[in-house]
N, C-alpha and C positions, 0 to 999 in steps of 0.2 A: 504494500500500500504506500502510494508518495507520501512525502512528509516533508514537502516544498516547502521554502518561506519565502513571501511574497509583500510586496506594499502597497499597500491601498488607501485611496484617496477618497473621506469621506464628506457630503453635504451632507448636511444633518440640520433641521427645524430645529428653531432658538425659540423659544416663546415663553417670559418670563413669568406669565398668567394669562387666562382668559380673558380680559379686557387690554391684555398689554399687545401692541405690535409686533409679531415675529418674523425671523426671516433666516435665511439661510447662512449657516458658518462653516467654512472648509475645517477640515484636518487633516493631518495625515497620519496614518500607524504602520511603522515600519518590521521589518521581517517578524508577520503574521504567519503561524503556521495552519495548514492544511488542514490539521484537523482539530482545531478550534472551530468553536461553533462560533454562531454571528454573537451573538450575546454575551460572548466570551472574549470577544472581538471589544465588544463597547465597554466590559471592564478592561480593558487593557485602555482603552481608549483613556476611561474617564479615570483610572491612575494615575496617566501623564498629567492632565487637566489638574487632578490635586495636586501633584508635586511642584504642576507650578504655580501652584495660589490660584489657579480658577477655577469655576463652576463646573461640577459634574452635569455631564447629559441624564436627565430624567427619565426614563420608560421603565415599564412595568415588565414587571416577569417576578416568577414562585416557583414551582416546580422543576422545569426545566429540562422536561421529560413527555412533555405535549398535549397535556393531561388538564391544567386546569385555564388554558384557555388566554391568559393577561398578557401574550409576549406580543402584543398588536403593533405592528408595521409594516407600514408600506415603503417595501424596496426594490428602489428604478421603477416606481411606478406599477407595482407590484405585492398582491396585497401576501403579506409574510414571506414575498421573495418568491424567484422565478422556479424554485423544484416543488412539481404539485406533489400533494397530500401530504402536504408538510408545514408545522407551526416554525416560526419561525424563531426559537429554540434548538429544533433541528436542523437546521441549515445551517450547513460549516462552511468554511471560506474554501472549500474544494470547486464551490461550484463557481467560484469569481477565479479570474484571470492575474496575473500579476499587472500591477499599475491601471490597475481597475480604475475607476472613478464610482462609487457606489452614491447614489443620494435615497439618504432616511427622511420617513416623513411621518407624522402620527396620521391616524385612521383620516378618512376624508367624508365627511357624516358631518351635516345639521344635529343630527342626533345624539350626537357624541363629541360635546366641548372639549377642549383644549383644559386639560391643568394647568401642566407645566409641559415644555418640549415635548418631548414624542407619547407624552402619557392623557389619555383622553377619559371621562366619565362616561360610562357604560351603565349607567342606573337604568335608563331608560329599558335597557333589557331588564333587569328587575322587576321591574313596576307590572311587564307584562307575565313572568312568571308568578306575582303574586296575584293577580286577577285571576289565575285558573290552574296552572300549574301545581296541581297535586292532588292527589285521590282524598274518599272518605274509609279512615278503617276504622275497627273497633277498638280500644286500648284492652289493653291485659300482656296479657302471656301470649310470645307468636308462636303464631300457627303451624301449623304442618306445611312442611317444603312441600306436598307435595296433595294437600288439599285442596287446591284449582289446579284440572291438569290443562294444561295448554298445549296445544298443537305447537311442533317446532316450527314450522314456518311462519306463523303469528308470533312466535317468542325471539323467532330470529329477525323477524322486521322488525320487533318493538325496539331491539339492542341494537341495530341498525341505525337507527332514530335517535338511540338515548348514546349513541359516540358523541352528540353533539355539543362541543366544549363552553361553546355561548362566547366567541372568543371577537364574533363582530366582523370577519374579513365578508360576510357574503354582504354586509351594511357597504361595507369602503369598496368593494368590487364593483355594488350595482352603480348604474349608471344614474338611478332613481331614490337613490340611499334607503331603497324597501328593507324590511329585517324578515321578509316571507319566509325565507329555506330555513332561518333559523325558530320562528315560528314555530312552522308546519315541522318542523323536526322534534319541537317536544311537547306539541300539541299530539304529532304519529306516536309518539314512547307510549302514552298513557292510552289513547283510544283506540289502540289496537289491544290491549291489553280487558282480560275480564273485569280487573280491579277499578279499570280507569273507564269503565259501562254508568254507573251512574251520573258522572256528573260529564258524560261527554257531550251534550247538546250546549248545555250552558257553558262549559268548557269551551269548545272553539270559538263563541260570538262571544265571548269578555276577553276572550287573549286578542284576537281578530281586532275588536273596538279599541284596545286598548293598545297596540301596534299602530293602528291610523292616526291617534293621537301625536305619536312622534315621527313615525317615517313614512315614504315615502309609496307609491305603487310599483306593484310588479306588473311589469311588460312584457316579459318570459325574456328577457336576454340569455339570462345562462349562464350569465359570467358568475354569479353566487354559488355553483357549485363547481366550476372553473376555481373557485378562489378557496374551498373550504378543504382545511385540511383534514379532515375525515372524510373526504368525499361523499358526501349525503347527497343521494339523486335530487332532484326537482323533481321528482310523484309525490316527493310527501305536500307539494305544494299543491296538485292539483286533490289531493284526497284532502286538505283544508280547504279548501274551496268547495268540493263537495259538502261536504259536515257543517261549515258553514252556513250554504242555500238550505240544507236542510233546518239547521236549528231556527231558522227563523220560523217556519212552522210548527216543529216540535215544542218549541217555547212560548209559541202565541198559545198554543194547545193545554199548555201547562199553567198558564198565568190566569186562563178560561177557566179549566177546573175549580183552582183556587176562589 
């Protein structure tokens, strides 16, 4: 395996807060190895930057293992870098050139203000998993694993659904800043699911309304699952749109009873 060391030229977003004006600052990091990841890359960056008395670059990352989702960047224009199905955590400078010119930028979303430099507020996905996002159980003592049995091919699209990290590139991909695929991704987890049958009508029309409020429409471009590093198809978009058209009667029907 190469173990090249290479330098690379980076633009990087300045933005000292949400209402302050930012803008682009060179750097450069010299003999970067191969197999450094990118974010491994920006500690090294922002070392130099303390040693010599300036401000570190700001962005988000936890894990670092592709898992929970916060390593949100857009690199060359590219939402967590040009190798698909992959966070950009994973992405090591193998896949840059030597005397690259790399330019970083945070998420590109109305929906998703600026903090500081490359780090953006993602509440906004919050908001729509607390509108509906989660089943009703009983409390006590759990259950028997094996007390709902489920079909695997309904248990394997649900897991299908639930890879998805909430991490915002299908937001910064679309051309429309929609958060549909990540939506309908864990809107699919639960309604395919027996557990997730009672509250699935009112489910998809509180997450659904409560998406419109911040983003944007989907057009079907494509590029949201072009850009997600789980690769979650685009069906689970139109089977929310389905469930959708339907809840609006299922719940005229329901609020009738009452």
């Amino acid at each position: 395996m190469s173990n090249k060391l290479k330098n690379i030229t980076l633009k990087i977003w300045r933005q000292a807060g949400p209402e302050v004006k930012g803008n682009f600052e060179t750097y450069v990091v010299e003999e970067i190895t191969d197999e450094a990841s990118f974010l491994e890359m920006l500690d090294i960056l922002n070392d130099q930057l303390v040693s010599q008395g300036k401000t570190a670059v700001v962005f988000d990352h936890d894990c670092r293992e592709g898992i929970c989702g916060t390593c949100s960047l857009m690199i060359n224009g590219q939402a967590h870098g040009p190798q698909r199905g992959t966070a950009t955590c994973q992405l090591h400078m193998r896949q840059f050139s030597d005397n690259a010119t790399i330019t970083v930028e945070p998420w590109r979303a109305a929906a998703f203000p600026i903090v500081k430099d490359l780090m953006v507020d993602r509440s906004s996905f919050d908001r729509i998993i607390e509108s509906g996002g989660y089943i009703t159980a009983e409390t006590g003592g759990a259950p028997d694993a094996n007390l709902i049995l489920i079909a695997k091919p309904i248990a394997d699209a649900a897991m299908d659904s639930a890879e998805c990290i909430g991490c915002g590139a299908c937001v910064a991909a679309c051309p429309n800043g929609a958060a549909n695929l990540f939506t309908a991704a864990k809107i699919a987890h639960l309604n395919r699911l027996p557990q997730g049958q009672p509250e699935r009508f009112s489910r998809v029309e509180a997450m659904v309304e409560t998406m419109d409020d911040y983003f944007g429409s989907c057009t079907n471009h494509g590029e949201c699952e072009a850009a997600c590093p789980k690769e979650i198809s685009v069906d689970v978009i139109a089977l929310m749109n389905k469930d959708y058209r339907k809840s609006k009667f299922v719940n005229r029907k329901d609020l009738a009873r009452k």
